[in-house]
C-alpha positions as CSV (number, residue, x, y, z in Angstrom):
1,X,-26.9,-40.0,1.6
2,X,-25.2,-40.6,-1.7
3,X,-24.0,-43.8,-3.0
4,X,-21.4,-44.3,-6.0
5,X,-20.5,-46.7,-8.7
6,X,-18.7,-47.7,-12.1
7,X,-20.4,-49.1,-14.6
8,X,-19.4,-51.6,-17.1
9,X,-20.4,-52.5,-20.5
10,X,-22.7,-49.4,-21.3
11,X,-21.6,-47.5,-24.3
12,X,-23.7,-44.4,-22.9
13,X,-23.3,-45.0,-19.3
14,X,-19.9,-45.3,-17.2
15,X,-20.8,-44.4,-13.9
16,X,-24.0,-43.8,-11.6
17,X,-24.8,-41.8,-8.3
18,X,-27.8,-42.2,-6.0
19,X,-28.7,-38.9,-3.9
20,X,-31.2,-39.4,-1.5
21,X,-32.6,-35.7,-0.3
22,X,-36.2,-33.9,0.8
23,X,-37.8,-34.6,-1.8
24,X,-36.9,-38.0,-3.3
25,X,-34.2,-40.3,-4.8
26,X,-32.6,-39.2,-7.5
27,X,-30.0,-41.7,-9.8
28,X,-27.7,-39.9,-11.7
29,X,-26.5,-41.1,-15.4
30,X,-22.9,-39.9,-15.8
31,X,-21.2,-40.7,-19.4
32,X,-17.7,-40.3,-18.3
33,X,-15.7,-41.6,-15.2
34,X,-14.5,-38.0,-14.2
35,X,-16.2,-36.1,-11.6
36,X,-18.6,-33.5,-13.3
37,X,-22.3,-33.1,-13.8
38,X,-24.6,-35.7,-15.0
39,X,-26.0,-36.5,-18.4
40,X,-29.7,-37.3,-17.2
41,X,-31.2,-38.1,-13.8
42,X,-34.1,-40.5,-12.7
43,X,-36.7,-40.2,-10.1
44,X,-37.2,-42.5,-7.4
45,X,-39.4,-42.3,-4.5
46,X,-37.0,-45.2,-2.3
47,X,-33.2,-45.9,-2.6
48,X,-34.4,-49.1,-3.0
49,X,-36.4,-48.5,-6.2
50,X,-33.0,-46.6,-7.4
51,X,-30.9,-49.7,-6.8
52,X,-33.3,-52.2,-8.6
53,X,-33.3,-50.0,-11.8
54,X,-29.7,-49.8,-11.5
55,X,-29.2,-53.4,-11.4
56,X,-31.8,-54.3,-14.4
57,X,-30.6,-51.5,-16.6
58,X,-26.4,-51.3,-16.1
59,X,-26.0,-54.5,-14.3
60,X,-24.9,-52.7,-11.1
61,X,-24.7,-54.9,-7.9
62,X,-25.6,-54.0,-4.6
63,X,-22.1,-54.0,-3.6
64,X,-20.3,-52.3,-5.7
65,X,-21.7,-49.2,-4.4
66,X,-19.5,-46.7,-2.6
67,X,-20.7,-44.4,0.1
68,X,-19.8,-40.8,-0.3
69,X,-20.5,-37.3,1.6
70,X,-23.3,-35.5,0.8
71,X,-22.8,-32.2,-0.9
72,X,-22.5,-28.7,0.8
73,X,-25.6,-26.6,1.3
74,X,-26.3,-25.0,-1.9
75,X,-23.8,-27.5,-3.8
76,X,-25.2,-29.2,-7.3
77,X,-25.9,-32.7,-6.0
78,X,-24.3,-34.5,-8.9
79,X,-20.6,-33.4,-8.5
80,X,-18.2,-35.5,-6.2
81,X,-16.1,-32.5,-5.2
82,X,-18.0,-29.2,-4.0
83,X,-19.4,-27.2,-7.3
84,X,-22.0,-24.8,-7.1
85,X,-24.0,-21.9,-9.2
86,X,-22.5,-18.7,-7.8
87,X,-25.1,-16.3,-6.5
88,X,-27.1,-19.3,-5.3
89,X,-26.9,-19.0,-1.4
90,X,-27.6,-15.5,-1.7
91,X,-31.0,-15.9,-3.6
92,X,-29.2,-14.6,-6.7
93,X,-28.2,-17.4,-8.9
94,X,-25.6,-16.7,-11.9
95,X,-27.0,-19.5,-14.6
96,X,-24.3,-20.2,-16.9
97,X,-21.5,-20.2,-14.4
98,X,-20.1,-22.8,-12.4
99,X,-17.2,-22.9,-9.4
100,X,-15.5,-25.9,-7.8
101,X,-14.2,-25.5,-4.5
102,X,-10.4,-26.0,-5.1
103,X,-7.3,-25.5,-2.4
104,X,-9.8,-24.2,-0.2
105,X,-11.4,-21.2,-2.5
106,X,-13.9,-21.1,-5.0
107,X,-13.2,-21.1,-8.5
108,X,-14.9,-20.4,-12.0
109,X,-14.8,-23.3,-14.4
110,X,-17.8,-22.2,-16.6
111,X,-19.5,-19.6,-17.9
């Protein structure tokens, strides 16, 4: 499950995720509005604990979370759209390089 938001007022901060997976909840500190990958990440063991720190740190209410899909197998968890490591679902990951899934096929954008 992966929840959305805007935030306003933060010099540092202008939007936040929450990705609930296997092993935890993670809340994910993005400094510009535009989908991409995330600037830090925190650790929660309950969504619930994710939401409260969002709410006493960046002012975020409950309802101005969004709902969105979680990520494809082997997808970075912090992009919107599909991204992922090349090599990654094959055990071989390329570090350095990135690929969005765009028009249906994967393509480079880093690295």
């Amino acid at each position: 499950m992966r929840l959305i938001t805007q935030v306003e007022g933060h010099l540092d901060v202008k939007r936040l995720m929450i990705h609930e997976c296997e092993d935890g909840v993670y809340l994910f500190l993005f400094e510009t509005e535009e989908d991409g990958g995330c600037s830090a990440d925190l650790w929660f063991e309950t969504v619930e604990d994710a939401l409260e720190t969002a709410q006493q740190e960046y002012s975020v209410d409950s309802e101005r979370w969004h709902k969105i899909h979680d990520p494809p197998q082997f997808c970075q968890q912090d992009w919107i759209a599909p991204a992922r490591i090349p090599g990654r679902e094959s055990g071989n990951p390329q570090w350095g390089k990135l690929e969005v899934l765009k028009d249906g096929k994967w393509t480079q954008i880093m690295g």
